[in-house]
Each structure stands twice: as structure tokens, then as C-alpha cells.
C-alpha positions in Angstrom: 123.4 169.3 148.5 123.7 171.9 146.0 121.1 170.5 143.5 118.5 170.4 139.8 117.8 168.5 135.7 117.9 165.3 133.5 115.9 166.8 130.7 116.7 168.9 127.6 116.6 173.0 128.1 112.9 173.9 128.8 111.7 171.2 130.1 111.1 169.5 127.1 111.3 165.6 126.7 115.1 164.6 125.8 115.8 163.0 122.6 115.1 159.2 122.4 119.2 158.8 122.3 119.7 161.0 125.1 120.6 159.5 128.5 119.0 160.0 131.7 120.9 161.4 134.8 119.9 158.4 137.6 122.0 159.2 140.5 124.8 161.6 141.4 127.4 161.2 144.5 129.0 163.7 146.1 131.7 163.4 148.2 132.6 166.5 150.2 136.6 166.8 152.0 136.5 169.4 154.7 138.3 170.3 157.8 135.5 168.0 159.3 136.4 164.9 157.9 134.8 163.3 155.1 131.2 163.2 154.1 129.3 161.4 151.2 125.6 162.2 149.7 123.7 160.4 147.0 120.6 161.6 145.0 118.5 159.4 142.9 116.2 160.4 140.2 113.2 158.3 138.9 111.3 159.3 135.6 107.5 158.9 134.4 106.9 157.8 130.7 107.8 160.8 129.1 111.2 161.0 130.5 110.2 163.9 133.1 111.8 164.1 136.1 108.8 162.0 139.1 111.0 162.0 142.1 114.2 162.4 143.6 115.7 160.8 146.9 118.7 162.5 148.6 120.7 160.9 151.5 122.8 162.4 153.9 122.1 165.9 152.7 122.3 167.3 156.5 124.6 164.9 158.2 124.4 161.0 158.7 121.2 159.7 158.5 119.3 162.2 156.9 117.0 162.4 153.8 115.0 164.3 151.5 112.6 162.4 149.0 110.8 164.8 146.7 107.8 163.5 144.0 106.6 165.7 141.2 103.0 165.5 139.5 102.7 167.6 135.9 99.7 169.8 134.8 99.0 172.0 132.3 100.9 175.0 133.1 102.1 174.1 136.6 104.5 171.8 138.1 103.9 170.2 141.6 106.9 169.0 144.3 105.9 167.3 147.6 109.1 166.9 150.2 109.7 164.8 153.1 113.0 165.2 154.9 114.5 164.7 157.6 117.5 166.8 158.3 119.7 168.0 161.8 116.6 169.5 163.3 113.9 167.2 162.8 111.7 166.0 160.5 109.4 167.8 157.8 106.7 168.4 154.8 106.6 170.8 152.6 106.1 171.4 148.7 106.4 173.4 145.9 104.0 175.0 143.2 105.9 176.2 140.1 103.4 178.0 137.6 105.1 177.4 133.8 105.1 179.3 130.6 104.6 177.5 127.3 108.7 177.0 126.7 108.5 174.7 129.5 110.5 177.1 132.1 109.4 178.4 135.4 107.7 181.9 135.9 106.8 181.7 139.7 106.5 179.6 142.3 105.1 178.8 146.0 107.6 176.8 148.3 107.1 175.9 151.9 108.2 173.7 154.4 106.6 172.5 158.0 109.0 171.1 160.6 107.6 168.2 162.6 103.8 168.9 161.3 103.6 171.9 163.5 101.9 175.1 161.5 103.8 177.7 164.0 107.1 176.9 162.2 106.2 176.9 158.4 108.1 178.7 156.6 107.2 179.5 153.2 108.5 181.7 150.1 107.2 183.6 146.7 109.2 184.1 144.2 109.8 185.4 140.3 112.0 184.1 137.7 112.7 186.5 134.4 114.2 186.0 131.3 115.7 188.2 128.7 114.3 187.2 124.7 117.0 184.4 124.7 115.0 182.2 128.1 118.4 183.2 129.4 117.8 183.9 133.5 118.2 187.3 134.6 116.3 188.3 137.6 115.0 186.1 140.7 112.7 187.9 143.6 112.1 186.0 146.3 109.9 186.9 149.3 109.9 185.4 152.5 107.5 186.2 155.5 108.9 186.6 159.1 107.6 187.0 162.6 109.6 190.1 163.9 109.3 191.4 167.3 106.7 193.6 166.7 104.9 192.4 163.9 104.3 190.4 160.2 107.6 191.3 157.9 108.4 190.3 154.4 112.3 189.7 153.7 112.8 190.7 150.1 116.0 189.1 147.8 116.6 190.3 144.5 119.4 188.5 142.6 120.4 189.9 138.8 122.3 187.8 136.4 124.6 189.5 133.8 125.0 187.3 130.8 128.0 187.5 127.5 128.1 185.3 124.9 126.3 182.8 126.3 127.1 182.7 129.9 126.3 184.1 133.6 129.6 186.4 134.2 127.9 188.2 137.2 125.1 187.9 139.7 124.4 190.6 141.7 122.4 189.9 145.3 120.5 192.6 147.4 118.6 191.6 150.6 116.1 193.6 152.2 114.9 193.1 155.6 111.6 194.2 154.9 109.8 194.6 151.4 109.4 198.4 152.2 113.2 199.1 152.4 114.9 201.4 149.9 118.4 200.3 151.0 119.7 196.5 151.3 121.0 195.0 154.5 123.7 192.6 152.5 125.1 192.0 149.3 126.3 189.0 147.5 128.3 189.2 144.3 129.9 186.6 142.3 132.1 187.0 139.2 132.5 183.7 136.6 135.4 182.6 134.3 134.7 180.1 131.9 136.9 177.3 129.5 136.0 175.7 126.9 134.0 172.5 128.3 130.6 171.9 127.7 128.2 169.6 128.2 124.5 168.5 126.2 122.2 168.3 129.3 121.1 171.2 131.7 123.3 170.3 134.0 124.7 173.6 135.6 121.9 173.7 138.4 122.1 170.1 139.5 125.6 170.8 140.5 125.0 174.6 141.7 127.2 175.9 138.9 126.2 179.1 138.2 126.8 182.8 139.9 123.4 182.4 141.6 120.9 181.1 144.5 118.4 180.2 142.4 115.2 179.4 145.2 113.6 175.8 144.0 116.6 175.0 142.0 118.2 173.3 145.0 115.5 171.8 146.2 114.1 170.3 142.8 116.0 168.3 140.4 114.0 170.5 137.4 115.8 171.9 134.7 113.4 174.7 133.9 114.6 177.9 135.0 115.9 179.1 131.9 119.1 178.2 129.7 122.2 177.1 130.6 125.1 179.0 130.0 127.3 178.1 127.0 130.4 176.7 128.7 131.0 175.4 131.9 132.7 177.7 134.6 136.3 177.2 135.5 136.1 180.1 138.6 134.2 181.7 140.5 135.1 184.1 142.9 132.5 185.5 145.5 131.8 188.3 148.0 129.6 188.9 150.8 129.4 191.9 152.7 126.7 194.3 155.1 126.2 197.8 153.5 127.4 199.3 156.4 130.8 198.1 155.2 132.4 198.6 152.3 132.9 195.8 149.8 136.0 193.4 150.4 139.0 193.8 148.1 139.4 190.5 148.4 136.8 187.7 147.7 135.2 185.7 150.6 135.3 182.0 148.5 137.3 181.2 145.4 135.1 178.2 143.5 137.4 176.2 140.8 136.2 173.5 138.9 137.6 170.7 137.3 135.4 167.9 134.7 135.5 164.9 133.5 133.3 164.6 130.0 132.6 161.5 128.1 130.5 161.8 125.0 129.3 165.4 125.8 128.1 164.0 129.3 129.4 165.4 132.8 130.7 162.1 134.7 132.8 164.0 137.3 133.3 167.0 138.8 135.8 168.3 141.2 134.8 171.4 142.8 137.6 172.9 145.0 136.1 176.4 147.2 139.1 178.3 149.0 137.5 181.0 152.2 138.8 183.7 153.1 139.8 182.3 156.1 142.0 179.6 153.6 140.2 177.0 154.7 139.5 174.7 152.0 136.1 172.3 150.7 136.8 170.1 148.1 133.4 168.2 146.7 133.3 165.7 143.9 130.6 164.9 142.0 130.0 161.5 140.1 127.6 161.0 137.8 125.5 158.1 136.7 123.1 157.6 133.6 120.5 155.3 131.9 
């Protein structure tokens, strides 16, 4: 599931008024057939975010449940999932500024409690003087061939008048390279809907792969945009080619708002190939 959020921008503790996000459903329409996944979210007495508990994130029958403990300056995730290949730990330490949004963080995962295949990431999250989100590095080690290697992915976020128009993606097979192996890049059109929770990162809305935003249903890497995205068109391609004229995925988005709250979605992604995904979100609050 594309996942993050039930608190105000920042982190902060919502208003006493404000609702809580307690489960969202998506229900995903492919060429495959018909799938359906459900997060819930639990909170701790200051309205913070203590677990979450996705099902059928990876096919029938399996599961994710993530719990989060809050210090002074750091946030702490512990998963256990289950998902197509097995089952797995892993966590997540996210070290905070004083705004309440995340400047680093340490993610890892262990499949089936066997050290050999941990796989584990570093990354960076920057901000312009708005706490708007601008630049993620993300570092991941790899056992090549022939020795220890460090993947490097840097993503930049454009931002005008209050939302993410572009996002820019360059991957590096190893943290030494000058030139990238791939590029992503997404443009954004937006409409006039908008909503009063930090919600664009719970449903993946956004031009970006934010790493830990998927995983953790936190709203605290940075500011939402303004409005909410009507398109968003995408494109993937190796540097040894030249950029497609055409995009790879078409993203357009349809909402349902009650109150300023999000209660449905419908999120309809056309591929190059025209194969079409249509998922639709539903959401529930307290």
C-alpha cells in the first residue's frame, strides 16, 4: 500500500476538534482481478500516531503491523510483516528537529530472522525556510559480486505556490558514481480541492518516493502541498536512453471531501502499455 498521517503538519498534536484518521480501505481494479487492503491506526494519549496494522498489502493473507514509541528528538517504528516471500522484523529510527518533522532516519528489515538477508537504508530529508520537502538521499548497502556497494538515490522536489510540481530522481549504483544509472521524473497538476490533515502521504499523493513515508503512517516529513493533485504524469528511463516523449503512467485523481476531510479517493493510473489500475481509497475517522 501506498502509505503515512493523522496528525496536524509537524507532528504536532491536532486540535481537540480535529478528527482522527482510524482506518483506510483500498480497493485496487487491475487486469488481475480485484484486490482489497485495510490499514488501521491506533493513537496514545496525545493523539500521536502508536501503531498501524495493514492487511493484504502483498496479496491474500498478508500483513504488516507497525508500533511507534516517542522520545525526545527521535521517533521509533518496529514492523512485523508477512508478505509474498516470507515473514519479517525490521524498524525504523527517525531523528526529529524541534518542528516536529524528520531529519534522518535508519530503516531495516530482516526476512525470516536470518541476518544474511537484512537489508537496511540511511537516508536525509531537507527542507527549504517554508518545512516545505525538497531533497531526500537515500543510501542503501549491497553485496555486489566483488565487493560492499552503496546504491545512492537522490530525489528533488520543485515546489510553486504551495505545491510539489516536479520531482526529479537520480539513482546511482554506487555512492562514488558521477553519472546516474536511471531517472525518474514526475510532473503535478493541481485543482482546487484541499483538505485540513496531512494527508497527501498516506495516500502516496505527491511527485515523490519518500523512504519511511510508506512504511509509516507519520505525518512529519515536511508540509503538505496546498491543493490536492488532479494529474500526474511520470517517466522512467536508463541514461543510456534518452527520455520518453511520452510518459510511462498517467496518475488522475478524483475526491470526495466532507467538512475539509478526504473520505474517498479514486485514483485511476493509465501505462504506457494502456493498461489501466484504478485504486479507491475510503476513509474512516474518530
Amino acid at each position: 500500500m501506498s502509505a503515512s498521517c493523522a496528525v496536524t503538519v509537524g507532528g504536532s498534536d491536532p486540535a481537540p476538534q480535529q478528527k482522527l484518521l482510524k482506518k483506510i480501505t483500498v480497493k485496487t481494479v487491475d487486469e488481475d482481478g480485484e484486490s482489497i487492503t485495510t490499514t488501521k491506526l491506533t493513537y496514545d494519549d496525545q493523539n500521536r500516531v502508536s501503531g498501524s496494522t495493514t492487511e493484504n498489502f502483498d496479496g491474500p493473507g498478508t500483513s504488516t503491523t507497525s508500533t511507534y514509541t516517542y522520545e525526545t528528538g527521535t521517533i521509533k517504528a518496529v514492523y512485523d510483516y508477512t508478505n509474498a516471500e516470507g515473514h519479517g522484523t525490521g524498524g525504523a529510527t527517525y531523528k526529529m528537529d524541534q518542528s516536529g518533522y524528520a531529519l534522518s532516519s535508519h530503516i531495516e528489515y530482516i526476512m525470516d530472522n536470518t541476518p544474511e538477508d537484512k537489508e537496511s537504508s540511511d537516508v536525509e530529508y531537507k527542507y527549504n525556510a517554508d518545512w516545505q520537502l525538497t531533497q531526500v538521499i537515500e543510501e542503501h548497502p549491497y553485496l555486489s559480486l566483488t565487493s560492499q556497494e552503496v546504491e545512492r538515490t537522490v530525489t528533488s522536489q520543485t515546489w510553486e505556490n504551495g505545491n510539489v510540481i516536479t520531482s526529479d530522481t537520480y539513482q546511482y549504483s554506487k555512492r562514488a558514481d558521477t553519472e546516474p544509472s536511471y531517472r525518474y521524473k514526475s510532473t503535478a497538476t493541481y485543482g482546487t480541492d484541499k483538505v485540513t490533515m496531512n494527508i497527501d502521504i498516506v495516500m502516496g499523493i505527491g511527485t515523490m518516493y519518500v523512504p519511511g513515508a510508506y512504511e509509516d503512517m507519520l505525518p512529519v516529513f515536511g508540509k503538505m502541498s496546498k491543493y490536492l493533485p488532479v494529474e500526474i504524469k511520470s517517466y522512467y528511463w536508463s541514461t543510456s536512453e534518452t527520455k520518453p516523449s511520452e510518459p510511462d503512467e498517467i496518475t488522475k485523481y478524483q475526491y470526495k471531501i466532507v467538512d475539509g476531510y478526504l473520505m474517498q479517493a479514486i485514483v485511476t493510473t493509465t501505462f504506457s502499455d494502456s493498461s489501466v489500475t484504478t485504486d479507491t481509497y475510503e476513509f474512516e475517522y474518530e
